[in-house]
C-alpha positions in Angstrom: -64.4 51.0 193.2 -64.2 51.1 189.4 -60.8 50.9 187.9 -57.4 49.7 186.9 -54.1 50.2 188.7 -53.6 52.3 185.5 -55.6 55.2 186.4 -53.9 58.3 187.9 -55.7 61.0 190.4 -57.3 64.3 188.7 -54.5 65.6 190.4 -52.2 64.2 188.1 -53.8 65.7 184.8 -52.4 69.1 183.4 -54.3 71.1 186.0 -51.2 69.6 188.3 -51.9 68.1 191.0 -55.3 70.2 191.6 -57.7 68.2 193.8 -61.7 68.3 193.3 -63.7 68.7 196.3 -66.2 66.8 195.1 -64.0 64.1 193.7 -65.2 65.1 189.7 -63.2 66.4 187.2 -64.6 70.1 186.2 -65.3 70.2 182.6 -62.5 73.2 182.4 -59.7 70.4 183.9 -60.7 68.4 181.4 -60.0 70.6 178.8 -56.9 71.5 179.7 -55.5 68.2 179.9 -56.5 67.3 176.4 -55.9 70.5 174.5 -53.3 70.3 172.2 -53.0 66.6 171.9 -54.8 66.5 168.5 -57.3 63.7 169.7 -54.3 61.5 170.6 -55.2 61.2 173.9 -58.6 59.5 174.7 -61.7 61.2 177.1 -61.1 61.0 180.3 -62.2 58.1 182.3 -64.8 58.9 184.5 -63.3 56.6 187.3 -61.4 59.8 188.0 -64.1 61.0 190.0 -63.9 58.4 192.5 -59.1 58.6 192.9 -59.6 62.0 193.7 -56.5 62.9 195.6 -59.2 65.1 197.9 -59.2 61.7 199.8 -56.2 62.5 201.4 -56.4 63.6 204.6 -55.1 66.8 206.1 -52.7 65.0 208.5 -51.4 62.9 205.3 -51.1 66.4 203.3 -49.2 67.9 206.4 -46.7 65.3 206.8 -45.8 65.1 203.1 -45.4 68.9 203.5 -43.4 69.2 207.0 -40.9 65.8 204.7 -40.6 67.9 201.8 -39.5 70.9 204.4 -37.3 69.1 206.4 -35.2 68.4 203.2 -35.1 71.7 201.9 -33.6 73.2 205.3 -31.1 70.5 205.4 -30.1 71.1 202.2 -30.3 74.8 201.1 -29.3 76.3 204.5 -25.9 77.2 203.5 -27.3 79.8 200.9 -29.7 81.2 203.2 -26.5 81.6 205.9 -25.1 83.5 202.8 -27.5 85.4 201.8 -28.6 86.7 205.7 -24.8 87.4 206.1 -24.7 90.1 203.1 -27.6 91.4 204.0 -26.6 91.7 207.7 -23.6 93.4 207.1 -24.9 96.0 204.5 -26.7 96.9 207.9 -23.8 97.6 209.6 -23.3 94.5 211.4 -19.5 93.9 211.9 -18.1 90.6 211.5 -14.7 91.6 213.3 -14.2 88.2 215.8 -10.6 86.5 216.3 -9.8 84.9 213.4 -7.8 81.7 213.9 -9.9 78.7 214.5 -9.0 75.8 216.4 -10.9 73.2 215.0 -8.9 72.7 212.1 -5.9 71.8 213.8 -6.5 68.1 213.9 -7.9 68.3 210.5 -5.1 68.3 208.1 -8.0 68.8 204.5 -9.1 71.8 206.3 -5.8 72.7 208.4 -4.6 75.5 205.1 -8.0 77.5 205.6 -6.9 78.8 208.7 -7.0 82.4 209.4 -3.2 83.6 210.3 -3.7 85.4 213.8 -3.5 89.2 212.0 -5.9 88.9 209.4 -6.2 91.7 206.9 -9.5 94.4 207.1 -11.1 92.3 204.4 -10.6 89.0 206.4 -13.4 90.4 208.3 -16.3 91.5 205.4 -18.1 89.4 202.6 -17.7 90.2 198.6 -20.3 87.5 197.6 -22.1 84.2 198.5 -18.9 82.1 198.0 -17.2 84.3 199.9 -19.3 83.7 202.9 -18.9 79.9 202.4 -15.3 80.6 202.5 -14.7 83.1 205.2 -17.7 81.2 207.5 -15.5 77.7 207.1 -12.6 79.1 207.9 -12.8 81.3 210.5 -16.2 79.3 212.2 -16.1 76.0 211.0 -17.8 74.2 208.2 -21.0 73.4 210.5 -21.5 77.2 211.0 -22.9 76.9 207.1 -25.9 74.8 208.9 -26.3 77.9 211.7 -30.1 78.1 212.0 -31.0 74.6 210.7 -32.8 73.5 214.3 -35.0 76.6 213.6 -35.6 75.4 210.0 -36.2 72.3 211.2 -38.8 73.4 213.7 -40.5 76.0 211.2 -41.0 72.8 208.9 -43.2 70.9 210.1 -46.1 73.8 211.3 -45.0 75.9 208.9 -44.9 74.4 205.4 -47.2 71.8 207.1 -50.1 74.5 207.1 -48.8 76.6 204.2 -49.1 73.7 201.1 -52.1 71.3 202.5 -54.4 74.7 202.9 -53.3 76.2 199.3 -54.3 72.5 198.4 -57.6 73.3 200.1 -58.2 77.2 199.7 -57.4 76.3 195.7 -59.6 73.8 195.6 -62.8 75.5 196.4 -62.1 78.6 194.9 -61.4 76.8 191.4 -64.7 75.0 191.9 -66.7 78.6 193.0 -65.0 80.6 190.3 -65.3 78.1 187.5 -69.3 77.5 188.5 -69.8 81.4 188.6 -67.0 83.2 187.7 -64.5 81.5 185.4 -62.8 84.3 183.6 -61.4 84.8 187.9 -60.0 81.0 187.6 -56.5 81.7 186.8 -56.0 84.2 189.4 -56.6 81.6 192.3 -53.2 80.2 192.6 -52.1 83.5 193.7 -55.0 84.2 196.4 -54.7 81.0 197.7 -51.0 81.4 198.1 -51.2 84.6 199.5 -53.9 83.1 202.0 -52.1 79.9 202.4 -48.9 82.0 203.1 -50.3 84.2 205.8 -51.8 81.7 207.8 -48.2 80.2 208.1 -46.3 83.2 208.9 -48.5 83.9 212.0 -48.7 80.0 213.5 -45.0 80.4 214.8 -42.7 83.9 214.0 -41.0 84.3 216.7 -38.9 81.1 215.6 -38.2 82.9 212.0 -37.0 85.8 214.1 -34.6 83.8 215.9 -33.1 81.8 212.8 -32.6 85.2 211.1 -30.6 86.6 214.4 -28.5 83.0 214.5 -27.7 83.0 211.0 -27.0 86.6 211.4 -24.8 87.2 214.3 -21.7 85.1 215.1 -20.2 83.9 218.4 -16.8 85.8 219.1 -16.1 84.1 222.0 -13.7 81.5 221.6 -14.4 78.2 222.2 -18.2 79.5 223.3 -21.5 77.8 222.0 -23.6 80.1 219.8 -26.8 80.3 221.5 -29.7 78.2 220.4 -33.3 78.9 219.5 -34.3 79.5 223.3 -31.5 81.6 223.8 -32.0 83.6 221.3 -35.4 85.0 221.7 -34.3 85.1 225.7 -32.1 87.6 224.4 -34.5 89.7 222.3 -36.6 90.4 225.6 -34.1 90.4 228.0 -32.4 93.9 227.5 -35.8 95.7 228.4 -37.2 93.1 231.2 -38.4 94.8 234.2 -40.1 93.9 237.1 -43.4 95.6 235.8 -45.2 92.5 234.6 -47.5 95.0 232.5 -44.2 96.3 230.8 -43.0 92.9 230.1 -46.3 92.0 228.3 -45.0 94.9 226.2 -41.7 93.8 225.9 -43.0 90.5 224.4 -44.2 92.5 221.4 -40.2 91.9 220.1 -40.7 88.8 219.8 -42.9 89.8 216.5 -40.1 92.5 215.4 -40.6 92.1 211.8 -43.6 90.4 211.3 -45.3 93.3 209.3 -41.7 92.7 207.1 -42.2 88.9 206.9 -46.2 89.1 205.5 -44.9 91.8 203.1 -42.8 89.8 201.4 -44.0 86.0 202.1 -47.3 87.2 200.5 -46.2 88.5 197.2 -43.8 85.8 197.3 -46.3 83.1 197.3 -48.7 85.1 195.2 -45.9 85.0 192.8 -44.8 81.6 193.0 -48.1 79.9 192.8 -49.1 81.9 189.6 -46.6 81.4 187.5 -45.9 77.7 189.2 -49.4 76.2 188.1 -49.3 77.2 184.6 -45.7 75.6 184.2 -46.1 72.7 185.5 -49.6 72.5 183.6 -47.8 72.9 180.3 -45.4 70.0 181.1 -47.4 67.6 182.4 -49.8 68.0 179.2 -46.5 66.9 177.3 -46.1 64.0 179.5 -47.6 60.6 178.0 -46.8 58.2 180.5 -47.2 59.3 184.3 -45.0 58.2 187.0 -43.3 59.1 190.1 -40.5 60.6 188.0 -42.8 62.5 185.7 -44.3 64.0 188.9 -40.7 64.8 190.5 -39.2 66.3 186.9 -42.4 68.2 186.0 -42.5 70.0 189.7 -39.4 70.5 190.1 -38.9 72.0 187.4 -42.1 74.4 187.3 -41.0 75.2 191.0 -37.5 75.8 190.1 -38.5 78.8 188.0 -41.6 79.6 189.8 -39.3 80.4 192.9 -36.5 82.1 191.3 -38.6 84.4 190.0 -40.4 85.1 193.1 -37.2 85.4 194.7 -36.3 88.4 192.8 -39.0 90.3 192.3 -39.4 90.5 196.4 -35.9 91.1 197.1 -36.7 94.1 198.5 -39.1 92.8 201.3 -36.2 90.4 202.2 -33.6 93.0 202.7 -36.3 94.7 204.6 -37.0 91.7 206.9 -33.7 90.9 207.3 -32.7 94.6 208.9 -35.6 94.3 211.3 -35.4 91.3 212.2 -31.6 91.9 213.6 -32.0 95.2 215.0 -30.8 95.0 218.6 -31.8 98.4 219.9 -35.6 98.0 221.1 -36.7 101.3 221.1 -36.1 101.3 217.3 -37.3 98.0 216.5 -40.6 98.4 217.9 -40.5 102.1 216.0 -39.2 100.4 212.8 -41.7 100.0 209.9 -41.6 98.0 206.4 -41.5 101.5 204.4 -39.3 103.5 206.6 -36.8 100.7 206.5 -37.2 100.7 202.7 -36.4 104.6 202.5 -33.8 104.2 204.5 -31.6 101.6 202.6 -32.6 103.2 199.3 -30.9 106.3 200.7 -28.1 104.4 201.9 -27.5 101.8 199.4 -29.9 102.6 196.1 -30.7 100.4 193.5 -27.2 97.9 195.1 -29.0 98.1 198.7 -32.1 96.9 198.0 -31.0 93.9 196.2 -28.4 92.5 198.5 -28.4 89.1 198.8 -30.5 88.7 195.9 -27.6 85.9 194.4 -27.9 83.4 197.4 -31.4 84.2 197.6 -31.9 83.5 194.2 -30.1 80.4 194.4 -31.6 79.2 197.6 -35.0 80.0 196.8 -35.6 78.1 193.5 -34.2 74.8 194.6 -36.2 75.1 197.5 -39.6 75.5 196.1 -38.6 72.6 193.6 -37.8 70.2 196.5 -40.7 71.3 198.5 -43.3 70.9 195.8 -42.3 68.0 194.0 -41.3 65.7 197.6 -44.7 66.9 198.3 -46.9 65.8 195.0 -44.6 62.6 194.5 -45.6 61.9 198.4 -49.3 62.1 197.6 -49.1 60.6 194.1 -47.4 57.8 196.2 -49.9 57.7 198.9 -52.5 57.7 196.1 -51.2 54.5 194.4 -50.8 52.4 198.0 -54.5 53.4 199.0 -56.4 53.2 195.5 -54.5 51.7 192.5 -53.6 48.1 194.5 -57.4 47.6 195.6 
């Protein structure tokens, strides 16, 4: 193989992280990297065709994904616990539960937070995200802030693990397609692979989103009683309609995807959103970037996703209160009744303009760390995996 351990992967020029199927560097890549540099910047070397990051394998692409996931849930949980909390209780779901939490007794840092044992009406309903943080920890204990992680943590790896390696792949061609025969199409293919990309992870394993929403949503007000776990949760979604019909029961299992419609509606425009106005960001600062690294990779990413997914966060809002409401409904007659625009109506009539944006602070503020930890662990993981296979032969 031609080269120095100095050349990076196409990947790594300003069409960020885009990998050729072919291994070559289109003629349109090219130009972007080098536009605006006033001839500073020399051609590319053609020894870019054979470090194409394409090399990577699926498996490789997955696992950097399902890392970069396993972080994010870890560390962004406590806003999405906020933000399904708000969102619950503009549904009606009360949050009355005894109020006086043992656990802090042998803590004396925490032992002040407790609840006296006749709290005041609003002891028992959220104003805001910290709020929620303060209210959760005091009446259910600080881990309660991590209530749905295990689900996260299973979503991760089949989840994200299918969502960013096939945008990698659905990108891919249709960059090399549109740009051969259609390139005025180009820079709408972020946002159909994304959508694409998207879809194809929502449907690998729902039933587990539905049961994070319902755990990070409903609270044990048992004392001394272990909230139920991922199992026991979708147990419970079937279990108030389970017969001895088998026939019925196949119909019953239909809960289990209570939502779904919800979920694509909003995970699509979400992705299409994020990935459009993601590549283009991250495109304009890695052409500012003279030197690439494993910290240029990391700022540039993070950054781009940072604002990518706040601003997809917003704009689908909407869709998430949507989700959110049926995804927690308990009665099953009307959850398998409920519909993404019916749901829509009805907290516009209830709740207007304030309704359909509740949640949107923690959401906001979950959602654009998140896609910046996602994407840059993820290119910094293949950037790295490029350098260890290629660079040191």
């Amino acid at each position: 193989m031609v080269g120095t351990k100095h050349n990076l992967p196409s990947w790594m020029s300003a069409a960020a992280s885009r990998v050729e199927l072919d291994g070559n560097v289109s003629t349109a890549s090219d130009a972007i990297h080098f536009q605006g540099r006033e001839g500073s910047r020399q051609q590319p070397n053609h020894n870019y065709k054979a470090l194409s990051d394409f090399n990577l394998g699926f498996g490789e692409r997955a696992l950097s994904a399902a890392g970069a996931a396993v972080l994010s849930a870890i560390l962004v949980n406590p806003l999405d616990v906020a933000k399904t909390r708000l969102q619950a209780q503009a549904a009606g779901v009360p949050y009355q539960a005894q109020c006086h939490v043992t656990s802090f007794h042998s803590n004396p840092l925490l032992r002040e937070m407790r609840c006296t044992p006749s709290c005041a009406p609003d002891c028992y309903s959220y104003s805001g995200t910290f709020d929620v943080f303060y209210k959760v920890t005091r009446q259910e204990g600080f881990s309660r802030l991590w209530r749905g992680t295990n689900a996260s943590l299973a979503l991760a790896v089949p989840t994200v693990g299918i969502y960013l390696p096939c945008y990698d792949i659905f990108r891919n061609r249709m960059e090399e397609f549109t740009t051969q025969n259609a390139p005025n199409l180009t820079p709408y293919v972020p946002l159909v692979a994304g959508s694409l990309a998207r879809s194809l992870a929502c449907i690998t394993c729902y039933p587990v989103e539905l049961a994070r929403t319902r755990m990070q949503a409903f609270k044990e007000t048992r004392s001394g009683i272990k909230p139920p776990g991922v199992w026991k949760t979708l147990l419970g979604v079937t279990s108030p309609v389970y017969s001895a019909n088998n026939v019925q029961n196949l119909q019953t299992y239909r809960l289990l995807w209570t939502g779904f419609g919800a979920q694509l509606a909003r995970d699509v425009p979400f992705s299409a959103i994020c990935w459009a106005a993601l590549e283009p960001v991250r495109r304009r600062i890695l052409g500012l970037v003279d030197d690439f690294s494993a910290a240029s990779v990391i700022g540039a990413n993070f950054a781009a996703g940072f604002i990518a997914g706040s601003l997809a966060a917003a704009a689908t809002c909407p869709l998430d209160v949507s989700k959110t409401r049926r995804q927690i409904e308990k009665d099953p007659v009307r959850a398998l009744n409920m519909t993404t625009r019916t749901t829509l109506v009805e907290i516009w009539r209830n709740g207007g303009i304030k309704g359909m944006f509740t949640g949107i602070g923690p959401r906001v503020a979950r959602a654009g760390p998140s896609v910046g930890i996602v994407v840059s662990f993820y290119e910094v993981v293949k950037y790295t995996l490029f350098r260890y296979r290629y660079l040191e032969d």
